[in-house]
Structures are given as structure tokens and as C-alpha cells.
SEKOLFI-155022 format. One line per 5 residues: for each residue x, y, z of N, C-alpha, C, O. Coordinates in steps of 0.1 Angstrom, whole numbers, plus 5000, padded with zeros to 4 digits. Layout:
// SEKOLFI-155022
X/Y/Z/X/Y/Z/X/Y/Z/X/Y/Z; ...
//
This chain:
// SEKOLFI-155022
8995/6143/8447/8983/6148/8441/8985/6163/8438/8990/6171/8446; 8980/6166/8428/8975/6181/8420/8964/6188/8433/8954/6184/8440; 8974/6205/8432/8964/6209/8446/8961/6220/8441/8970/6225/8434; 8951/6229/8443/8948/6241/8442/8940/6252/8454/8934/6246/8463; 8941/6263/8454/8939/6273/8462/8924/6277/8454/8925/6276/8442
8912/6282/8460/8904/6292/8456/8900/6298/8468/8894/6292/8477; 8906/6312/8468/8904/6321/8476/8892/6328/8475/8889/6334/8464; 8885/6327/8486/8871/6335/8489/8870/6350/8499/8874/6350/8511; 8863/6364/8490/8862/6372/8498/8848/6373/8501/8842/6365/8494; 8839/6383/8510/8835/6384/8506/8823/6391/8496/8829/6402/8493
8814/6392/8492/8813/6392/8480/8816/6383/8465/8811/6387/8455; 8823/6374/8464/8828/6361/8457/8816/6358/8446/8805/6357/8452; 8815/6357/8433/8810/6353/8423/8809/6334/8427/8817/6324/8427; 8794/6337/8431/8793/6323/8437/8791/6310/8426/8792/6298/8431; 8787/6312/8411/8790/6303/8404/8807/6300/8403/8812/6292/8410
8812/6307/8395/8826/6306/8394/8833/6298/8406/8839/6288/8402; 8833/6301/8419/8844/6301/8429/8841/6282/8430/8849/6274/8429; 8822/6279/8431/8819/6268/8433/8820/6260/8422/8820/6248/8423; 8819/6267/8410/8820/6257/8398/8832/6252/8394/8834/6241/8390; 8845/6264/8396/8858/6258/8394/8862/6250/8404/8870/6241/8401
8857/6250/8418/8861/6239/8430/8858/6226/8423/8865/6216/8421; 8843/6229/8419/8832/6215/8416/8841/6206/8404/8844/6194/8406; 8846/6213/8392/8853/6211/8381/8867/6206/8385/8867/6194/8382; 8876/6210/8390/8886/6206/8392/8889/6194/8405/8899/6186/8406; 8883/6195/8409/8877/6181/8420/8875/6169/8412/8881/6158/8414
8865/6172/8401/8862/6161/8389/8875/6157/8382/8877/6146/8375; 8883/6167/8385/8892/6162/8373/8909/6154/8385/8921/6152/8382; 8900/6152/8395/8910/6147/8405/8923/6157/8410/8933/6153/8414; 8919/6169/8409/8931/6177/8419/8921/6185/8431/8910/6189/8432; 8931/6184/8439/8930/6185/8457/8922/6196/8459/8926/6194/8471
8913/6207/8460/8907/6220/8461/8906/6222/8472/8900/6213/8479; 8913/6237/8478/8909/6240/8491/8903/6253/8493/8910/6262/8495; 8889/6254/8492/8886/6268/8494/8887/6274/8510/8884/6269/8521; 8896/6290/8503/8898/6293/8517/8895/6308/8515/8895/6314/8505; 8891/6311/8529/8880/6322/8533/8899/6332/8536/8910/6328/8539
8895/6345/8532/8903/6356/8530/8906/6367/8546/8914/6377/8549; 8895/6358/8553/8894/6368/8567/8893/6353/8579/8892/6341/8577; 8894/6359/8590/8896/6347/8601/8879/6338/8602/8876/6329/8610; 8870/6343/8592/8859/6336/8595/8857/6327/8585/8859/6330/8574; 8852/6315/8589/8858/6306/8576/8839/6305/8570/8836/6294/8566
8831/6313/8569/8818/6315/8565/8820/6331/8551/8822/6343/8553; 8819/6326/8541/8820/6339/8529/8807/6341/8527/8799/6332/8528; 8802/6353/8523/8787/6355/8517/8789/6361/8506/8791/6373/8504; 8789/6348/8493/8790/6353/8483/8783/6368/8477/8780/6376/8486; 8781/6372/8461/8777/6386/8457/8758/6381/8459/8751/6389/8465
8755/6375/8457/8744/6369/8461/8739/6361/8467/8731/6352/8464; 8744/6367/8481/8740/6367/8494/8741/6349/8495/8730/6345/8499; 8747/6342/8493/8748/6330/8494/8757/6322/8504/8767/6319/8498; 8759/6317/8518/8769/6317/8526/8774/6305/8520/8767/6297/8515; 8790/6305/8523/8794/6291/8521/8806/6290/8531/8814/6299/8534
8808/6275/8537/8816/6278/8545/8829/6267/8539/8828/6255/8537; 8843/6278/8537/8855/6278/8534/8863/6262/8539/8865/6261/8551; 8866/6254/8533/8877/6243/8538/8887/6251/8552/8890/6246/8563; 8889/6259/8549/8902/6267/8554/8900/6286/8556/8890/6292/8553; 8913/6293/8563/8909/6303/8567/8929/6305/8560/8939/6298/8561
8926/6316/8552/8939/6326/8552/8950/6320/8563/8958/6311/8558; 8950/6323/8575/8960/6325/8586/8963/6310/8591/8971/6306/8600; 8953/6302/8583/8957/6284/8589/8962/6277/8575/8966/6265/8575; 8961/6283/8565/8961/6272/8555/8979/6273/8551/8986/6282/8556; 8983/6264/8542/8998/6264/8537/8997/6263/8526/8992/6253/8519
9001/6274/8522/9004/6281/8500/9015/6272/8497/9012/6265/8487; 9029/6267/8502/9040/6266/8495/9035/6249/8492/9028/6241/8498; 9043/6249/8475/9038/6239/8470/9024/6235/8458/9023/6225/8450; 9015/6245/8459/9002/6243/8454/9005/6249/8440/9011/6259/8437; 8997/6238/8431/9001/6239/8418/8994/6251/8413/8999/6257/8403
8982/6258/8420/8975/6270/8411/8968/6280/8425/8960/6275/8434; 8972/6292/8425/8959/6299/8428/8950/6307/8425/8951/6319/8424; 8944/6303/8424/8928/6311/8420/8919/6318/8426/8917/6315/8437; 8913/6326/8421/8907/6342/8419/8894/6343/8414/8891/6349/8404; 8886/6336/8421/8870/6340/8413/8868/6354/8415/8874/6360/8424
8858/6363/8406/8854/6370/8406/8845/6376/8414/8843/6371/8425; 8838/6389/8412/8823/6392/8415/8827/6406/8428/8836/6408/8436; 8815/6412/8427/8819/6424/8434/8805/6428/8442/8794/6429/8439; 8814/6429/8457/8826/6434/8458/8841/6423/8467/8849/6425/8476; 8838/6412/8458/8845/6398/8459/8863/6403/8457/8873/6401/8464
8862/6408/8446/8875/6412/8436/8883/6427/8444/8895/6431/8445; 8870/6433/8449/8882/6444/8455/8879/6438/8471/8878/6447/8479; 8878/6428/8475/8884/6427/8489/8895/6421/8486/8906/6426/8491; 8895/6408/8475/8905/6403/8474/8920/6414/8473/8931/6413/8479; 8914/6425/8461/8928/6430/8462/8933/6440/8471/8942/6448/8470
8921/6438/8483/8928/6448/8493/8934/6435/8504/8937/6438/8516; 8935/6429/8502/8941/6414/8509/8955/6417/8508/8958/6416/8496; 8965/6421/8515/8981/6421/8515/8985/6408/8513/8994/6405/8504; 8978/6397/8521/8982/6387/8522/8983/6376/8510/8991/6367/8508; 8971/6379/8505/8966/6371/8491/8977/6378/8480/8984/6372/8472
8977/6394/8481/8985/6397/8471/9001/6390/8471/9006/6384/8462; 9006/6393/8483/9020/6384/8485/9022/6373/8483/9033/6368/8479; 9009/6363/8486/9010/6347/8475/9006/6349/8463/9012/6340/8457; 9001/6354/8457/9004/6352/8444/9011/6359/8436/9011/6358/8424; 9020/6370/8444/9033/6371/8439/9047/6359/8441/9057/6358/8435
9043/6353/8452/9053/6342/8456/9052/6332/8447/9062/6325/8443; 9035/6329/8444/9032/6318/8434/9036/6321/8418/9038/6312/8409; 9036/6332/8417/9041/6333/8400/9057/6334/8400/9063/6326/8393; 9065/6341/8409/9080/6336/8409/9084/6327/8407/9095/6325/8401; 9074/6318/8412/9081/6301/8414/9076/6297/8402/9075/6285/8401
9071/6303/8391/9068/6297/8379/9053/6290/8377/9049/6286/8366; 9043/6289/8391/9035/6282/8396/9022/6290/8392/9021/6303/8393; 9007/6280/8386/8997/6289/8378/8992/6300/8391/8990/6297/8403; 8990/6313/8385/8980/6321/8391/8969/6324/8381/8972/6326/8369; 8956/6323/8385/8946/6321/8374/8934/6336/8386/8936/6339/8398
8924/6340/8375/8915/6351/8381/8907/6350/8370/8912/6347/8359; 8893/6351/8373/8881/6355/8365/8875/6363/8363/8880/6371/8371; 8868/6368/8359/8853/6378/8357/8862/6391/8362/8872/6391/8355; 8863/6402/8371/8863/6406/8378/8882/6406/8385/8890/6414/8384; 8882/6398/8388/8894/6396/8396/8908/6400/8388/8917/6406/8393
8909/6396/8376/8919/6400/8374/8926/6414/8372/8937/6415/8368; 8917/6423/8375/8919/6432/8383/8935/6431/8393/8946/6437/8390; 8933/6425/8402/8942/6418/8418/8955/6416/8405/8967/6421/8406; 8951/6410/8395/8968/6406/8383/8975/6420/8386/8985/6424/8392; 8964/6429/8377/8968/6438/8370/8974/6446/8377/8984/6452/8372
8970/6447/8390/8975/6466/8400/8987/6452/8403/8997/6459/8406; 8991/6441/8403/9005/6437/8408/9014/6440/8395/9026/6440/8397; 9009/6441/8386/9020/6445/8375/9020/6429/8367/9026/6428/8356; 9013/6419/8373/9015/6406/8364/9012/6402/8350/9016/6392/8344; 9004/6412/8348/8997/6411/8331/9004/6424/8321/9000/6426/8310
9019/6432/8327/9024/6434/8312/9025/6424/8302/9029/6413/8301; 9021/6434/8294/9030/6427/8278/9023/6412/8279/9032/6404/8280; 9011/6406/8280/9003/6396/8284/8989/6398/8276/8982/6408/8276; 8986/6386/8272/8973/6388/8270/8963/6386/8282/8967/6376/8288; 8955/6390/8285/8941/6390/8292/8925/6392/8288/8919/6399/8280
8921/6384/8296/8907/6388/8292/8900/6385/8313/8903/6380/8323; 8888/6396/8305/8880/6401/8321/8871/6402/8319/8870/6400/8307; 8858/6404/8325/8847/6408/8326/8847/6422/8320/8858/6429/8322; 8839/6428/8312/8839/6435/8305/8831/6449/8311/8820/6449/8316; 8840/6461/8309/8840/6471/8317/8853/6472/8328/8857/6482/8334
8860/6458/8329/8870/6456/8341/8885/6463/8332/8895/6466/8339; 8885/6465/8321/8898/6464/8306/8907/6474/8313/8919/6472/8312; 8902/6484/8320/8908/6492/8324/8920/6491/8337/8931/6497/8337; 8917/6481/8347/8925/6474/8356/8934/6466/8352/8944/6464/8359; 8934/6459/8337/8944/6448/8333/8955/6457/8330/8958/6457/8318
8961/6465/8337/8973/6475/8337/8981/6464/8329/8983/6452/8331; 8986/6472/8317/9002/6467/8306/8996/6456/8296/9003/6452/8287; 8981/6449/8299/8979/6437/8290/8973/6437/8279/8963/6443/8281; 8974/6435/8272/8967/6433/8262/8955/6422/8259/8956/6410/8258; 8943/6430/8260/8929/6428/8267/8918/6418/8253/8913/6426/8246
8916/6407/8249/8915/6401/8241/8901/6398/8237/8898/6396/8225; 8890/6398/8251/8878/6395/8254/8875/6383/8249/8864/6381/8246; 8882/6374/8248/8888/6360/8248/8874/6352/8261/8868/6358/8270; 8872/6337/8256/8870/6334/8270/8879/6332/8277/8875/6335/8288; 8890/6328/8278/8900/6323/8284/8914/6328/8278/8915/6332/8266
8922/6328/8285/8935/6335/8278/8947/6325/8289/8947/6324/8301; 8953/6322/8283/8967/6315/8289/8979/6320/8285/8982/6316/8274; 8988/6329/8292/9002/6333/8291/9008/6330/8301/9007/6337/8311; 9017/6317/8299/9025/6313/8307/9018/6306/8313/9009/6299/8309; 9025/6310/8329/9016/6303/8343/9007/6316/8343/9009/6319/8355
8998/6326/8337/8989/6331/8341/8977/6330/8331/8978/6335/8320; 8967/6326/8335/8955/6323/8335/8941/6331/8335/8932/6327/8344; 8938/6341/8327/8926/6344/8329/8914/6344/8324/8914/6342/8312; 8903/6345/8329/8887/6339/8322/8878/6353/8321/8883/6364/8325; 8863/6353/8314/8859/6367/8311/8847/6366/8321/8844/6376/8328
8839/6350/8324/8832/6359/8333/8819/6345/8331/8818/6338/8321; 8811/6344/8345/8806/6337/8352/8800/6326/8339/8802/6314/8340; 8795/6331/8328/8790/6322/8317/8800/6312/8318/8798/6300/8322; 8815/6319/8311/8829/6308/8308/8833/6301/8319/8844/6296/8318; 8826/6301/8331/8833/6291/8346/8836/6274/8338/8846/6268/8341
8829/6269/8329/8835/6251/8326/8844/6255/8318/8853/6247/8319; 8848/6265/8307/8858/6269/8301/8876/6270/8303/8887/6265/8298; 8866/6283/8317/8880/6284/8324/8888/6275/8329/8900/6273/8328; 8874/6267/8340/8880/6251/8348/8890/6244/8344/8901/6242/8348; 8882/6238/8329/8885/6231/8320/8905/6234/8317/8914/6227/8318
8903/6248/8314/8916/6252/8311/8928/6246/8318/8938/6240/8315; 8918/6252/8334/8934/6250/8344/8932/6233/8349/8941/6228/8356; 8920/6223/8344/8927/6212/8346/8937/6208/8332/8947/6201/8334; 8936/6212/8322/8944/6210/8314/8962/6215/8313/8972/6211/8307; 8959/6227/8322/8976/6233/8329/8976/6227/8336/8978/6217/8329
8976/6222/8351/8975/6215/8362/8980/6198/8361/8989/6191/8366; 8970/6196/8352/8972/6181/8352/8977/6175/8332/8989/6173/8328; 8965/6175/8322/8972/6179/8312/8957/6177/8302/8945/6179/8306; 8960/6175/8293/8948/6181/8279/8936/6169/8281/8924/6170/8282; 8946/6155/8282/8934/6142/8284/8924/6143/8297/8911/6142/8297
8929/6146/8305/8922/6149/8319/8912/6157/8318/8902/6153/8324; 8913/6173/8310/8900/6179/8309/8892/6174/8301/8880/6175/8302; 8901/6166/8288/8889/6162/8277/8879/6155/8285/8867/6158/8283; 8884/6141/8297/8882/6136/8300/8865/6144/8308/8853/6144/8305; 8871/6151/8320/8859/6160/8325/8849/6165/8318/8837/6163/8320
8853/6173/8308/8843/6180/8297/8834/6167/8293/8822/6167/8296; 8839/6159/8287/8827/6146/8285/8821/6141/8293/8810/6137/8291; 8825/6141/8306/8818/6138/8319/8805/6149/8321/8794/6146/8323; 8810/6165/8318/8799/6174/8320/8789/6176/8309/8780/6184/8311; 8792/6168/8296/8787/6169/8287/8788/6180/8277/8779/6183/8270
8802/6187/8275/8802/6200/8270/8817/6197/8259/8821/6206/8251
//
């Protein structure tokens, strides 16, 4: 089975984090949301608690087809003060394996140096973090295995995208008809 990571800080753009869980679940891959600190309770940007599958220091990255990066602040700079989050998803793009970020977050790409010479798109005002990319305001932007979205409207967009990287193009069609979009 098709498995994915969405990492929660928090602060966490609580549509996005739960709509791409919600979406890619539909589309039959594995979703583990996991909390960024030893408490496995996140309180999203609006004030919404949710409690994480998993915690950082218990879960196992090697192997997982995608990790993902919801947005929302101040969701996106805990994430990129996270050592630990930053070092898997440099481990995960090495291996050729999707790293995807929304709204906000891809920011965490940018200060790793992952978005030279790359197209991107972000939440708008964020253009300045996509260090080396070339910023598109795209809803969705795919280069390579990296994956980025502009922002909480585009969450079935983005979903959609990475079950189409993940698994393949029929599978999202498949979901999108399911969501009606």
C-alpha cells in the first residue's frame, strides 16, 4: 500500500492538513498524521485541536511514498524550525521520493535549497521564501518529486495532484468524481 506523512505543527492550516488526509485516504493511500513535538494533540491556526495518528520520535519515515507540509501560521515556521522534519525531507527527496508543501509551508522547501531552478507556487506574500524558484502563482506546480500548492481554497487540487503522483491519473479522476469536482 501507498503511504504518506502529513506533518502537524502547531499552528497547522486546519483545512489543508485535514482535507489532504481526508482526500488521499479516498483515494486508498495509507495517511499518517503526525504531531511535530512529543504531544500527539496539534492546535491548529484556528484554535482547533486534533489529535495526530503519531508523534515525530515514534513514527518510521523510511519507505513512505510522500511527505507533506500543510500550511498556515504559525504552522509553517514551527515546521521549519523542526531539525528533524527538515532532515526527512531532505532524506525523502534524495531518494527521489514526493516532498509536497502548501499555502505557507513551502517556505521549509525553500530555506533547504529544494526549489532552485523549480517552479513553485505559495500562498501569496510567502514568494519571497521560495529561495532560487521560480514562483508561478499556479494552483499547484509539480517539478519532479516536488510538489507545491498556493493555498487553503486549492486543498482538493493539490490532494488530487499527489494522489495522481502517488498512485496515478485514474485514481484521482476516480476521487474527484467521488467529490464531485
Amino acid at each position: 500500500m501507498k503511504k504518506a506523512i502529513v506533518f502537524l505543527a502547531n499552528g497547522f492550516e486546519e483545512m489543508e492538513a485535514l482535507g489532504i488526509t481526508d482526500i488521499l485516504r479516498r483515494g486508498g493511500i495509507e495517511v499518517t498524521t503526525v504531531s511535530i513535538t512529543a504531544d500527539p494533540v496539534v492546535t491548529g491556526s484556528h484554535k482547533i485541536p486534533v489529535t495526530a495518528d503519531s508523534t515525530l520520535e515514534k513514527v518510521t519515515l523510511d519507505g513512505v511514498d510522500a511527505l507533506i507540509l500543510p500550511g498556515g501560521i504559525p504552522g509553517a515556521t514551527n515546521l521549519n524550525d523542526s531539525e528533524p522534519v527538515k532532515e526527512a525531507l531532505l532524506q525523502q527527496y534524495r531518494e527521489g521520493r514526493i516532498v509536497a508543501a502548501i499555502c505557507a509551508a513551502p517556505l521549509v522547501l525553500g530555506g533547504l535549497g529544494l526549489l532552485k531552478g523549480r517552479n513553485a507556487t505559495c500562498y501569496p506574500g510567502f514568494e519571497p521564501k521560495l529561495i532560487g524558484a521560480t514562483v508561478t502563482g499556479e494552483a499547484v506546480e509539480v517539478s519532479d518529486n516536488i510538489i507545491t500548492g498556493k493555498g487553503p481554497g486549492l486543498v482538493i487540487n493539490f490532494a488530487l495532484t499527489l494522489i495522481a503522483a502517488i498512485k496515478n491519473e485514474a485514481v484521482a479522476e476516480e476521487v474527484a468524481a467521488g467529490l464531485l469536482v
